[in-house]
C-alpha positions in Angstrom: 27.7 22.1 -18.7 28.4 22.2 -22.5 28.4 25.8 -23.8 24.7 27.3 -24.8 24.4 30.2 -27.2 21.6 32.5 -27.4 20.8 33.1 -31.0 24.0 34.4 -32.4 25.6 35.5 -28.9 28.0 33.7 -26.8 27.2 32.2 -23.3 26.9 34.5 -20.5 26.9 33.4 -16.9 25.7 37.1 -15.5 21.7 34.8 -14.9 23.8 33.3 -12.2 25.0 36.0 -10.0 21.4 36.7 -9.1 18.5 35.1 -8.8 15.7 35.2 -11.9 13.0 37.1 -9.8 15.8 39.7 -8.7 16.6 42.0 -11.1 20.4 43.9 -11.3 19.1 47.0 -9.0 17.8 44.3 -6.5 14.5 44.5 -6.7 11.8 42.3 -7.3 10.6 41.3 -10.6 6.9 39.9 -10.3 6.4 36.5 -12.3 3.1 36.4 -14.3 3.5 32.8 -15.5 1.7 31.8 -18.1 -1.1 29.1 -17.7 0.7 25.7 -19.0 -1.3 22.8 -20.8 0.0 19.5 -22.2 0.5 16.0 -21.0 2.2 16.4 -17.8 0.2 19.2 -16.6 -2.6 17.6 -16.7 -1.1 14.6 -15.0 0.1 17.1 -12.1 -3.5 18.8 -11.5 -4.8 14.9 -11.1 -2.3 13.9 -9.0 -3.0 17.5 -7.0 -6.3 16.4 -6.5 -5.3 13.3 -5.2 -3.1 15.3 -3.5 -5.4 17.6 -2.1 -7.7 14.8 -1.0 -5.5 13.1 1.5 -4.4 16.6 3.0 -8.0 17.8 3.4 -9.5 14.2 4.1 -6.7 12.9 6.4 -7.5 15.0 9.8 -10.9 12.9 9.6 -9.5 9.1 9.5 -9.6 7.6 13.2 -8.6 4.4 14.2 -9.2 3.5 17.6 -10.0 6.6 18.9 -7.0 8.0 17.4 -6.0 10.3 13.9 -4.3 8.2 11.9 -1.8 11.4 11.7 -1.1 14.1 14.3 1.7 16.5 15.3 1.1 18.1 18.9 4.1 19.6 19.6 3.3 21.8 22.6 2.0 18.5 24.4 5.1 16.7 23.1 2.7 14.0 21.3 2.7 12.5 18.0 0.6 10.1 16.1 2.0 8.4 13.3 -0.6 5.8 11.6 -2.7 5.8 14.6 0.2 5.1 16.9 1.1 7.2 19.5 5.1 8.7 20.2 6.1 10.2 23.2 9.2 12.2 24.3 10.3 9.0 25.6 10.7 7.7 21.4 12.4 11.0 20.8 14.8 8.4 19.3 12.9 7.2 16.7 12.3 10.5 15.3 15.9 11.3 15.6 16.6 8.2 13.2 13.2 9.1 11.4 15.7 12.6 10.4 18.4 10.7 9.9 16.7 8.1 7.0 14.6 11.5 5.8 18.3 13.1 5.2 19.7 9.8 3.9 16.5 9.5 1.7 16.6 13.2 0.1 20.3 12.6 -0.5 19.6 9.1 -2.3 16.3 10.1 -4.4 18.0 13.6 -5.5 21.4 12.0 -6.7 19.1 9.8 -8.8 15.8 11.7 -9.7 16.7 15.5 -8.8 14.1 17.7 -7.6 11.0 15.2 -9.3 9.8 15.7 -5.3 10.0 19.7 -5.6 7.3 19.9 -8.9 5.1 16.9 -8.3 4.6 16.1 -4.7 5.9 19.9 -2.5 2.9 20.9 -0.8 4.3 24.5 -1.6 4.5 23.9 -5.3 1.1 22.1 -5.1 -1.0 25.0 -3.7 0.7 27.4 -5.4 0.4 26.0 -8.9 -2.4 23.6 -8.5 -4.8 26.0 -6.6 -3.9 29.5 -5.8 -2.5 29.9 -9.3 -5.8 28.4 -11.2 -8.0 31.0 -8.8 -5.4 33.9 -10.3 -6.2 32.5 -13.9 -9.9 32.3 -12.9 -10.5 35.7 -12.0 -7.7 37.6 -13.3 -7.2 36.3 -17.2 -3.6 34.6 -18.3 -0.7 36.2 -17.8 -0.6 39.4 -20.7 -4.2 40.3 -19.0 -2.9 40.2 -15.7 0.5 42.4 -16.4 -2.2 44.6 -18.5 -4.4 44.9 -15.4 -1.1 46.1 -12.9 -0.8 48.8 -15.8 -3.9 49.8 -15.6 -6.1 52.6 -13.8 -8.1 51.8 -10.8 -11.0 51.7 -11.9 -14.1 49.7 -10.4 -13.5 46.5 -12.9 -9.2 46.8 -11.8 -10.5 46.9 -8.0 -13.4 44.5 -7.7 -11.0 41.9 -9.8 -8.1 42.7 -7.2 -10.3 42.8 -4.1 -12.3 39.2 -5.4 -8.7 37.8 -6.0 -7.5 39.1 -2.7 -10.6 37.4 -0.5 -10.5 33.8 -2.3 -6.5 33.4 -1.5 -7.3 34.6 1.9 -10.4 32.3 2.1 -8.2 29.6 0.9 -5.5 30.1 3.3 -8.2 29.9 6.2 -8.9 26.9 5.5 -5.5 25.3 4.8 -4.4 26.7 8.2 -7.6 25.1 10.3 -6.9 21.8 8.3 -3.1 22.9 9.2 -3.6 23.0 12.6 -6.1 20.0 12.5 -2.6 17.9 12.1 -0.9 19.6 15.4 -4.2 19.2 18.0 -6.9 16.9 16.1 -9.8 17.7 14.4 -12.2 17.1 17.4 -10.1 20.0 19.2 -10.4 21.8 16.3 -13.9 21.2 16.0 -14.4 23.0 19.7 -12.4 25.7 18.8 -14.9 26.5 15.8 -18.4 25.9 17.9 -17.5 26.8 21.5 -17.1 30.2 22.4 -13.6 32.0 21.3 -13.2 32.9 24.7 -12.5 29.3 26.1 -10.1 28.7 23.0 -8.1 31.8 22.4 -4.6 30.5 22.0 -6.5 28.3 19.1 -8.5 30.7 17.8 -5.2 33.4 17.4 -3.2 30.2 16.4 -5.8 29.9 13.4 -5.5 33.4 12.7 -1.8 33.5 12.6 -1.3 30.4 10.1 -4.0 32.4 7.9 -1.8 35.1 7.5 1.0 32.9 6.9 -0.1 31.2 4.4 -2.0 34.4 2.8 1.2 36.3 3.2 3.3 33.2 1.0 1.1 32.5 -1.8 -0.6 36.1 -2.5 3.0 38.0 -2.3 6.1 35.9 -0.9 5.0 32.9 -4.0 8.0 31.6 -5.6 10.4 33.3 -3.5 9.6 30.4 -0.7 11.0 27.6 -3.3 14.4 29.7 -4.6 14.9 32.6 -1.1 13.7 30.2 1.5 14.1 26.4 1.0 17.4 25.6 0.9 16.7 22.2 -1.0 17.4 23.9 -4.5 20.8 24.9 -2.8 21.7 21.8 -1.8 21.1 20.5 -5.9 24.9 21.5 -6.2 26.1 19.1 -3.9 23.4 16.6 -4.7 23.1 16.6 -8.4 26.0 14.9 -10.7 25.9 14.5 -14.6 24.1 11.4 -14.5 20.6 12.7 -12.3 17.5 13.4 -14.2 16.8 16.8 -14.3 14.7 19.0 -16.8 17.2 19.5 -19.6 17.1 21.4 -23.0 18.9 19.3 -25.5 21.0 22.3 -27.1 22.7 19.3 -29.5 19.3 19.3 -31.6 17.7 23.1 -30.4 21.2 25.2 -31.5 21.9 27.8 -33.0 18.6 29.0 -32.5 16.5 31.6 -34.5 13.5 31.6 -36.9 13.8 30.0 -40.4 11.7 32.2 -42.0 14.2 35.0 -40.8 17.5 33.7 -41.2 16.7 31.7 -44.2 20.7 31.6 -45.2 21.3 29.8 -41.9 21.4 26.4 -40.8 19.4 26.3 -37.4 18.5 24.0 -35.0 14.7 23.3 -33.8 14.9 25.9 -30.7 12.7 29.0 -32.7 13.8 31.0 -29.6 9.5 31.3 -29.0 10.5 32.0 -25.6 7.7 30.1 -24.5 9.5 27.9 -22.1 10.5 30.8 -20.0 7.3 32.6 -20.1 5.6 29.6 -18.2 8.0 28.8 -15.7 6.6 29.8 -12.5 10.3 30.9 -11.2 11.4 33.2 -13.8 14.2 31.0 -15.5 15.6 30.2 -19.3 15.6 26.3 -18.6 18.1 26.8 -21.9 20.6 28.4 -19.9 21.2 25.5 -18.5 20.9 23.5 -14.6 19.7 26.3 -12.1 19.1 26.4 -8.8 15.5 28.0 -9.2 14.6 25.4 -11.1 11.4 23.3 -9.7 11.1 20.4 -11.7 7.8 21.5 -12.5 8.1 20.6 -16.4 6.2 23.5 -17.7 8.8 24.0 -19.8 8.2 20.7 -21.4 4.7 21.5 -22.2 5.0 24.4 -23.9 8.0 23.0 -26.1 6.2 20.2 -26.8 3.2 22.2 -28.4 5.5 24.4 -30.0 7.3 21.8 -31.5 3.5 20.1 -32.6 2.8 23.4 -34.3 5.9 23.3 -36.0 5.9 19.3 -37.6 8.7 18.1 -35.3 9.5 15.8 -32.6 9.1 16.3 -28.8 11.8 16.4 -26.2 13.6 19.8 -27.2 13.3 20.2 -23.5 12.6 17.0 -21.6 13.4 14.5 -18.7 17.0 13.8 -19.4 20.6 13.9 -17.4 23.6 15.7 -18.8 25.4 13.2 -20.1 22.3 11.4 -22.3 22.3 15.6 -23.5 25.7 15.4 -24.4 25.7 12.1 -26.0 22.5 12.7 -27.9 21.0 9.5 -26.0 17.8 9.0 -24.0 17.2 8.7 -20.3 18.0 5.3 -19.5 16.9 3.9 -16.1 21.2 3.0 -15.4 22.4 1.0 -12.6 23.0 3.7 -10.7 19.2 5.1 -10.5 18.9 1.2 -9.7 21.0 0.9 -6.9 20.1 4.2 -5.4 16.1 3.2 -5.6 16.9 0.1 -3.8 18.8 2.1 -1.0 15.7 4.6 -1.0 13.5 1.6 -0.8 15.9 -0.4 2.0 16.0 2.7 4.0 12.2 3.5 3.8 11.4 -0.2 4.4 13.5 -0.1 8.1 11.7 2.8 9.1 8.5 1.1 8.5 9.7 -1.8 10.4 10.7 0.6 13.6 7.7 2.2 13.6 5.3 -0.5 13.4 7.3 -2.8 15.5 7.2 -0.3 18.4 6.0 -1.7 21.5 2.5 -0.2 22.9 3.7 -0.5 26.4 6.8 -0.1 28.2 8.0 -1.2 31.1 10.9 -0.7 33.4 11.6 -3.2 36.1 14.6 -2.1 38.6 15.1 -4.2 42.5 13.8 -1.5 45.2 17.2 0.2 46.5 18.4 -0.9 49.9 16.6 -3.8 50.5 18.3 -7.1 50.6 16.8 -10.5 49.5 14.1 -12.0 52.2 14.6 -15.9 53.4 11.3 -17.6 53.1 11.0 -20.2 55.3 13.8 -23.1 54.4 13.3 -23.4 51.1 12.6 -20.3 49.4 14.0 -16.5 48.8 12.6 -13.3 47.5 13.3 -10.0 46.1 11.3 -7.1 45.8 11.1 -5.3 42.6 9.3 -1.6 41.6 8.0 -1.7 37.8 6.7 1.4 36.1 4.9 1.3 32.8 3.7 3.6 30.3 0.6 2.6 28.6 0.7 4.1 24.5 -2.7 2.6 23.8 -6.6 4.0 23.7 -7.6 1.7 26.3 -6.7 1.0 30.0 -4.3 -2.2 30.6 -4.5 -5.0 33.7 -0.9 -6.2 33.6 0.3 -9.3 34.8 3.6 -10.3 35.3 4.8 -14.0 35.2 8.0 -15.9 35.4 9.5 -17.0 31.6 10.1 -20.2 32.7 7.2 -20.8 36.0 9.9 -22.1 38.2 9.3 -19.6 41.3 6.3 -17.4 41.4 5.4 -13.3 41.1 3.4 -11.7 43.7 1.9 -8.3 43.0 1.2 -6.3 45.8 -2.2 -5.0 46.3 -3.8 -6.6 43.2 -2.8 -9.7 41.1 -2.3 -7.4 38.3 -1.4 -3.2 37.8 -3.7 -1.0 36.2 -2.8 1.7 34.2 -5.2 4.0 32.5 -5.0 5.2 28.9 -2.2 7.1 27.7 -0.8 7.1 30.9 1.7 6.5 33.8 1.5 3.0 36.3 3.7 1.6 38.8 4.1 -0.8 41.3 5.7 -3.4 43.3 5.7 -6.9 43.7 7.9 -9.7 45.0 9.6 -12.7 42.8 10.1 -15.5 45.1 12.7 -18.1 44.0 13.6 -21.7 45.6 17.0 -22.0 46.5 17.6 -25.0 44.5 17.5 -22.3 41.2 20.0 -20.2 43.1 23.7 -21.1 41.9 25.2 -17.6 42.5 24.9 -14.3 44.5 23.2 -13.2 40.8 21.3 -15.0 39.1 19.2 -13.6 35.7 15.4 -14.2 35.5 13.1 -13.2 32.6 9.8 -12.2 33.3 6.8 -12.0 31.0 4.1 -9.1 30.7 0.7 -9.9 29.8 -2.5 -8.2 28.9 -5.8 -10.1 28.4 -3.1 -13.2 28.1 -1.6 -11.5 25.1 2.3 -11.5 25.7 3.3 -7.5 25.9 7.0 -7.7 26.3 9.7 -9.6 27.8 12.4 -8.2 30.6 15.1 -9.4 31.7 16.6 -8.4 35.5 18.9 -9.9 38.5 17.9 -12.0 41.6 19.6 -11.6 44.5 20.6 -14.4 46.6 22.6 -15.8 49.7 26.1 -15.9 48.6 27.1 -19.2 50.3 24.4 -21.1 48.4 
């Protein structure tokens, strides 16, 4: 990073040996933000909506019986678009990590932490909803430092007290909708009508996330993006010269000062308003350069930008750029780079699509029963007996029937012509695969056997014969 001075004083680095809610004696130095407005925060509190939409409207979408999205984790079940994973596909979400890994590595290399200040849930309800309730009953920013200042009197406490009830109100309901994603909303729905005494585990799991969630965004706020997550660590391994970050252009914004002040000086456009660090919800001087706290969150932007409206000159003091376009005074330009690294972000999203969908509804296992040799039928004729198990991943029960690929020989199911197995659940059975010996060339021979349901082909397995060795 190109050297930065403030005003008429060199760089320092000393913002770096701490973080920017921490202050030298190590405590904690509470952020009041103030409220940002401009272009791209009003594109954020749209997309938020949107946003908040899908996370509040999701639990509700069934498809065949099923939520289209659910994470039990204590029953070892997960539904992703309506179709159900078992421990049995614990490899899928194993390379499900590995492409999410691959993907964060890809899309931050190219686009930084764009995912951190316009699509984090954290970022979202903190900024989007807890953050506008603050506003709403609290006042901007100096009114809410004047009201910690102040007395309690009855105005201080019925303003703290009404704050304190909404966030907790809010955070009841994000963790039943929360928990709507990990059991289903129909479970959830029993928990809130039957009697707490038949749902206690629920009811206490409810209570818990509340607190949670209560506990984040009414105290712990910011410190879950900068103490916690240790995605704005990883930006120093992730981020190179060429990624798109939130950048101040200190080419055009230096040396900074007030005209009117230093009128015997040639300044740059930064009037050192401060503005840009009073609205960032983390505490930082985006001027200082790439930080970790940094969010992505572009409130910086805004306020430069109307800044620089009131004073008659251009946007883009602080602005979507990479350090290099800084450096060279150029724009962001979309560079091969960004290309190729969207296409492997694209590429890599696209296979996990492909895995996930083209997962199989049913598996089956088909093994020869241990110990038991082939059977001579008659003069013409062998069999073997085979034990299949099948797991059924569907809504509905399934009548399986199992024919020869190529109907030269013929399956017998013992018991019924076909195996049942109920809905989300286990079936077995056994049945013989008789042969003539005119097919039998070998002590081996491979056969492929077809699975059918309501004479739609399921899947396709392959297994050995066993036959007279002399033949």
């Amino acid at each position: 990073m190109s050297e930065i001075k403030h005003s008429n004083e060199p760089l320092t680095e000393k913002f770096r040996d701490r973080i920017a809610t921490v202050d030298e004696s190590g405590k904690r130095k509470w952020i009041y933000a103030y409220k940002p407005k401009g272009k791209f925060y009003s594109i954020r509190t749209w997309l938020s909506v949107g946003y908040f939409i899908l996370f509040f409207g999701l639990p509700f979408v069934y498809i065949d019986g099923r939520p289209l999205f659910m994470f039990n984790l204590p029953a070892g079940k997960f539904i992703i678009f309506s179709k159900a994973f078992w421990p049995q596909d614990f490899f899928i979400f194993g390379i499900t990590m590995i492409t999410f890994v691959f993907f964060i590595i890809l899309f931050t290399a190219a686009f930084g932490r764009l995912f951190c200040g316009w699509a984090c849930p954290q970022t979202n309800f903190m900024e989007m909803m807890f953050r506008k309730v603050e506003f709403l009953v609290l006042g901007d920013a100096p009114a809410q430092r004047q009201l910690e200042n102040a007395p309690w009197t009855t105005g201080k406490i019925t303003k703290v007290v009404t704050k304190h009830i909404l966030f907790y109100l809010l955070s009841f309901i994000i963790a039943n909708f929360f928990l709507a994603y990990i059991i289903g909303i129909k479970d959830l729905e029993k928990i809130m009508t039957e009697p707490v005494s038949q749902h206690v585990a629920g009811f206490t799991s409810i209570l818990i996330f509340s607190a949670i969630f209560y506990a984040v965004y009414a105290f712990f706020r910011e410190q879950a993006c900068t103490v916690v997550c240790p995605y704005g660590r990883l930006q120093s391994v992730l981020l190179d010269k060429n990624s798109m970050i939130v950048a101040y252009d200190y080419n055009r914004g230096e040396p900074r000062g007030n005209a009117k002040k230093e009128q015997d000086k040639v300044l740059g456009d930064c009037i050192d308003c401060h503005f840009c660090v009073k609205v960032c919800p983390t505490g930082i001087d985006i001027r200082d350069g790439v930080q970790m706290e940094c969010v992505g969150c572009t409130a910086c932007i805004d306020a430069c930008n109307h800044i620089m409206d009131s004073l008659d000159r251009p946007h883009g003091l602080i602005r979507y750029a990479s350090e290099n376009s800084i450096a060279n005074g150029e724009a962001l330009k979309y560079t091969t780079r960004m290309k190729f690294y969207t296409g492997l972000c694209a590429l890599v999203l696209g296979v996990l699509t492909i895995l996930l969908l083209s997962r199989k509804d049913i598996d089956a296992t088909i093994m020869r029963t241990p110990g038991i040799l082939y059977q001579e039928r008659g003069s013409d004729s062998v069999s073997n007996l085979y034990n299949i198990k099948l797991i059924n991943k569907t809504v509905k029960p399934q009548e399986i029937f199992i024919r020869l690929k190529d109907g030269d020989g013929n399956v017998e199911i013992i018991g019924k012509p076909y195996i049942a197995v109920e809905k989300e659940g286990l079936g077995s059975g056994s049945f013989f695969v008789v042969l003539p010996k005119s097919r039998i060339h070998n002590r081996k021979t491979e056969i492929k056997m077809d699975l059918y349901s309501n004479d739609r082909l399921i899947t396709s397995l392959e297994t050995n014969f066993l036959g007279p060795a002399d033949h």
